[in-house]
Structures are given as structure tokens and as C-alpha cells.
C-alpha positions as CSV (number, residue, x, y, z in Angstrom):
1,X,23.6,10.8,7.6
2,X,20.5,9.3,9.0
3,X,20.7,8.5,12.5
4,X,19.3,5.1,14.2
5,X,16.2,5.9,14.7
6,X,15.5,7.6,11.5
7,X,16.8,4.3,10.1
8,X,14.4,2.1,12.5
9,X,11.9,4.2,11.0
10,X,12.5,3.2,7.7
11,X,12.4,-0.2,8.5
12,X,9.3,-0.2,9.9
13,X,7.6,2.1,7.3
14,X,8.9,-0.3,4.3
15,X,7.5,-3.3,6.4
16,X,4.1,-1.8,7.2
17,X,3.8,-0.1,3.5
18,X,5.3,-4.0,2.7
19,X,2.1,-5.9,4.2
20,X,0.0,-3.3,3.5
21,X,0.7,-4.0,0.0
22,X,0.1,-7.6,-0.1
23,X,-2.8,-7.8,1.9
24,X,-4.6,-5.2,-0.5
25,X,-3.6,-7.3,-3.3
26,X,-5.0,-10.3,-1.9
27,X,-8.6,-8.5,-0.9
28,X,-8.4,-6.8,-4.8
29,X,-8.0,-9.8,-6.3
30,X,-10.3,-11.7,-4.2
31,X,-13.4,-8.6,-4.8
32,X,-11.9,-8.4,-8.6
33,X,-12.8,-12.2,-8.3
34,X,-16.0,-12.1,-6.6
35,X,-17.7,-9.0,-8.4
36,X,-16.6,-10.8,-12.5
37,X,-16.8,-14.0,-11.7
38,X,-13.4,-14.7,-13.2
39,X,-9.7,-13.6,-12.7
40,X,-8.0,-10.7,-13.1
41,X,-6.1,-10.0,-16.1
42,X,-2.7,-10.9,-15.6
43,X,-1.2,-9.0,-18.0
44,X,-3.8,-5.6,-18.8
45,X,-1.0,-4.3,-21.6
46,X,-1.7,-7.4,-23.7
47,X,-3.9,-6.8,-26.7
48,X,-5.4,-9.6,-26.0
49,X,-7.5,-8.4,-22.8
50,X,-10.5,-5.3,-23.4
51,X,-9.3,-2.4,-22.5
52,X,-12.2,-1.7,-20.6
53,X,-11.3,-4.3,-18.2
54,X,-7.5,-3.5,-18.5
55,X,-8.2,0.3,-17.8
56,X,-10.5,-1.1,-14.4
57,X,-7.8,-3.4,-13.0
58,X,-5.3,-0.7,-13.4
59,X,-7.2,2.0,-11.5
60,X,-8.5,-0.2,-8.8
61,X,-5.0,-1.8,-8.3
62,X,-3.6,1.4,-8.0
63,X,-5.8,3.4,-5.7
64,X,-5.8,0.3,-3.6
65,X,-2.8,-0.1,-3.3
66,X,-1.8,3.9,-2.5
67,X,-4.5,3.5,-0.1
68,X,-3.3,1.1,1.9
69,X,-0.1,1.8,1.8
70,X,-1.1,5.5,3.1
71,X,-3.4,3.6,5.8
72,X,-0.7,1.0,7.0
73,X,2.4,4.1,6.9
74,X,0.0,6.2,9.1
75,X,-0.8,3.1,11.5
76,X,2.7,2.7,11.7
77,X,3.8,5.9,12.7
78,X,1.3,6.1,15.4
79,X,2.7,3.0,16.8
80,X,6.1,4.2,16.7
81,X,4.7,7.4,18.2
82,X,3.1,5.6,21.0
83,X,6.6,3.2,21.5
84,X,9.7,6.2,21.1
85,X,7.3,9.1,22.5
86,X,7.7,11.2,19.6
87,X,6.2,11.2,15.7
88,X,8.7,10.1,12.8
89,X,10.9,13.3,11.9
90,X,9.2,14.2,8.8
91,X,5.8,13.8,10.4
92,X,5.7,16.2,13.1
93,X,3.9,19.3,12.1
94,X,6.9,21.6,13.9
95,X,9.2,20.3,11.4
């Protein structure tokens, strides 16, 4: 059974991995935007958008997104590092 601060951990990595997430997808969208001059597909499966432009939006949304999602977990275990005095459990390299 996970203990409370295995649990506060969890918390806080879903929140940081959370905003992390949603900021990306604004700053995609907005440099999807910027760089076409139009929006991004809303929907890439339909046959209705080139799959060129389907195939893009898919692989910049996702590397984006794993990206900062790994950026905003790593931030947030240094922070929780720095404020408990010890990494996450599955972080620490003597695990």
C-alpha cells in the first residue's frame, strides 16, 4: 500500500505532468498556427484533412507533449527533492 508520501508524490507528478500538458498544447497550437498560417486539424483521422498534415500534427503533438511532460515530472521531482530532502522512491539511483 503506498504510503503518504508516495501518494503526495503522485499528486504532484500528475499536476506538474497536468500543466505541463496544457501549456505545450497551447505553445503547439500557437507555432502550429504561426508557422501554416491556419489552424490545426481538429480531427487528423478525418478523410477530409491531407494526410501529410494529419501525419505532422500527430508527431509534433506527441513528441511535445512526452517532452514536456518528461521536462515538467523531472522539475517536479527536484522540487520535491529540495522540499522532503530525498528523490521520489522510484527515482533514486540506489533503488
Amino acid at each position: 500500500m503506498a504510503d503518504r508520501g508516495d501518494m503526495g508524490w503522485r499528486v504532484t507528478a500528475a499536476g506538474a505532468a497536468f500543466a505541463g500538458g496544457w501549456v505545450a498544447r497551447k505553445a503547439i497550437t500557437a507555432a502550429w498556427k504561426k508557422s501554416t498560417g491556419k489552424e490545426p486539424p481538429t480531427n487528423p483521422e478525418s478523410p477530409d484533412v491531407a494526410l501529410r498534415e494529419a501525419l505532422a500534427w500527430a508527431v509534433l503533438m506527441g513528441v511535445g507533449m512526452e517532452v514536456a511532460r518528461l521536462l515538467a515530472t523531472r522539475a517536479a521531482a527536484r522540487q520535491w527533492a529540495k522540499g522532503t530532502g530525498k528523490a521520489p522512491e522510484h527515482f533514486r539511483a540506489d533503488v
